[in-house]
N, C-alpha and C positions, 0 to 999 in steps of 0.2 A: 394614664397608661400610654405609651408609649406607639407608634405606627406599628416597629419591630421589636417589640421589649425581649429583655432580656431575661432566662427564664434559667433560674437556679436550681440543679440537680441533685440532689441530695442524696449522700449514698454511704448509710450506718453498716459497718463491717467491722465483723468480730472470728476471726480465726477463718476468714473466706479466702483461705490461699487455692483453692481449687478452682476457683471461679472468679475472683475478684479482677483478675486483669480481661478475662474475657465480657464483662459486667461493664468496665468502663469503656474498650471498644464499642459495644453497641451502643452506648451513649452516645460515646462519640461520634459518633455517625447518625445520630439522627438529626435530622437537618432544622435545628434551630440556633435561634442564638443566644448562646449559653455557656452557665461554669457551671464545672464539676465539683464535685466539695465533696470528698470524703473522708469519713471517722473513723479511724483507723481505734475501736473500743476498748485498746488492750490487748492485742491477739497477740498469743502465744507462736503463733506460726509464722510463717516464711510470706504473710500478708504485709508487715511494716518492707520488707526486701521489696517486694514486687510492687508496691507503690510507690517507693522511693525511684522506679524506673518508668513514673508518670510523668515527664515536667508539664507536663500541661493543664494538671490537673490539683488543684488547692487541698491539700491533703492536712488535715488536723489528726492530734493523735491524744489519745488520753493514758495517763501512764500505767492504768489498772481497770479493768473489764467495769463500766460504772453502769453499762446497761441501754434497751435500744433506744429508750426516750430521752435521755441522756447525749446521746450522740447525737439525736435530734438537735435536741434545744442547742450545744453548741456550735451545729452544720447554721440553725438560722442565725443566728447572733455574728456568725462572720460571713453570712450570704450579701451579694452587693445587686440580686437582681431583680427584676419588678414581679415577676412569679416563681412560687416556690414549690415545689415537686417533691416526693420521696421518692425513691427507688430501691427496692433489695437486692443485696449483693447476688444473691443465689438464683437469679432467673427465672425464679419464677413466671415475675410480667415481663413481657416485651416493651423493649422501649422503644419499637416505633410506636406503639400506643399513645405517649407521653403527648404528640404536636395533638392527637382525636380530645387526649385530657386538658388540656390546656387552652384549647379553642376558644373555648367560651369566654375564659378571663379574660385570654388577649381582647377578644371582641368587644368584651363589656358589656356581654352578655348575664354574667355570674362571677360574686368574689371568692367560693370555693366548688370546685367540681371534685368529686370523687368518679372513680373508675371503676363500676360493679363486673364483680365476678357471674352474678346474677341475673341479667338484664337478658341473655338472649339463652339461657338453659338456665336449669333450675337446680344441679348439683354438677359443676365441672367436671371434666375428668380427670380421675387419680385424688380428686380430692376424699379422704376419710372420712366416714359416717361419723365419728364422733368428732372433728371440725366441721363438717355441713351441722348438723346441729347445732353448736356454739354459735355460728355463724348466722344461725337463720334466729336464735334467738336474741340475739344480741341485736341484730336488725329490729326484730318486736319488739324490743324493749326501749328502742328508739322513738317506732312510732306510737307505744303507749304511754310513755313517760314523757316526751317533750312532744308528739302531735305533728311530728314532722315524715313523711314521706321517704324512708330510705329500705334499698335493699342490698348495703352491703357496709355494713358497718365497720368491720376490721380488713376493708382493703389496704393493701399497701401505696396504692396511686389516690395520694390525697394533694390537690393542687390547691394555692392560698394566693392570692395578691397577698404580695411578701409584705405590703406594708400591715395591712389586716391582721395578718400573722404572728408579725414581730408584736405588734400589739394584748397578743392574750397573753395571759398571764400563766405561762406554764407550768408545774411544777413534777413530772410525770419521769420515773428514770428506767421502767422497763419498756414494755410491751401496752403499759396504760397509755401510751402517748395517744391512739386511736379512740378511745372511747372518752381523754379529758378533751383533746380539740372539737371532738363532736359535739359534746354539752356542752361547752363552753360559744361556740360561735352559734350554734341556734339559740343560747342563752341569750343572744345577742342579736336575735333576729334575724339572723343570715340565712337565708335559702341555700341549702346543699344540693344543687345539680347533680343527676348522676349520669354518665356516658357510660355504653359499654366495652368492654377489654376482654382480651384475650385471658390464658390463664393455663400454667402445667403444673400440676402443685410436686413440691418436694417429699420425698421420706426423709425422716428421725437419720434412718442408715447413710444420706444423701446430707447430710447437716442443719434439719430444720430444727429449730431451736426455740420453738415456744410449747409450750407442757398445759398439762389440765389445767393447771394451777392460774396461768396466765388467765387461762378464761374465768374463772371465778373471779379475778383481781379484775377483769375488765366488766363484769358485772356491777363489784360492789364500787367502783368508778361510777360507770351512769348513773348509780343509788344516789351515789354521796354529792354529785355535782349537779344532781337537779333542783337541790335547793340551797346548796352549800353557797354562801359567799362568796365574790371573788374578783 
């Protein structure tokens, strides 16, 4: 790792014409050093126009909505920097958060930190009782199934030594991307640090975009990859 490593931002967007340009200003300003890389999913909207008016920013695009893990796997595979971050279009998390998440990697302290919603309250605000639930269970089924210590298992701010990273073997195209990286590098003996973050959660009406259904899919995820091959 590097004294200043470079710290890769990753940023999967699917029809985020309302928010996607103000998503990568705040990036952009947060004081590290870094590229931006975003997946433009297929969106139907006026998001391919308004990133076409980023030059600064390494923009992939994929020609039909393939999905968020999807647009993961191909933001890492053309990332060039020594740590890798995700970020949502939708603002969720802040991204001055990103240099508090990222710390530890730099330091060589830890090869993945996550960023808990969970760390200094116990159900954020505006987040809905039926995702605190998901949330809180999916977190237990971390620590009953693989024995490991987390309290926020579907954050969005999952930080990796990019080389670590590039190395799991992903296969993940929605919303699984979070529960196959998780089994997969505790599989692997990695300690999951977690920091805390901030956190404003979105409404459905606001364009949040993951469904009951995802949480089922991210359940039978941790099932199938606690002893699955891979």
């Amino acid at each position: 790792m590097r004294d200043n490593p470079v710290v890769s931002i990753i940023i999967p967007a699917y029809n985020e014409a309302d928010s996607i340009v103000q998503a990568i200003e705040r990036v952009r300003a947060v004081p590290l050093e870094k590229e931006i890389i975003v997946v433009d999913d297929g969106s139907t909207d006026q998001t391919p126009a308004l990133l076409a008016q980023q030059p600064d920013v390494v923009v992939l695009r994929h020609e039909r909505n393939m999905g968020k893990g999807m647009a993961i796997r191909t933001a890492i595979a053309h990332s060039t920097g020594d740590i890798i971050i995700i970020q949502d279009a939708d603002l969720e998390y802040d991204p001055m958060d990103i240099p508090r998440v990222i710390a530890p990697i730099a330091e060589g302290k830890a090869q993945v930190v996550y960023g808990s919603r969970f760390l200094t309250t116990k159900r954020p605000k505006g987040m809905r009782l039926p995702n605190w639930l998901i949330n809180r269970l999916l977190a237990g089924m971390v620590r009953w199934l693989y024995w490991h210590p987390l309290t926020d298992e579907a954050t969005c701010y999952k930080a990796f030594r990019a080389d670590l990273l590039k190395s799991v073997p992903l296969t993940c195209q929605r919303f699984e991307f979070c529960p196959e990286v998780t089994a997969k590098v505790i599989r692997r003996g990695v300690k999951i640090l977690e920091v805390p973050i901030s956190y404003e959660a979105r409404t459905t009406l606001q364009g949040k975009k993951i469904r009951w259904w995802d949480g089922v899919e991210a359940i039978w995820t941790l099932l199938k990859w606690r002893w699955k091959r891979f």
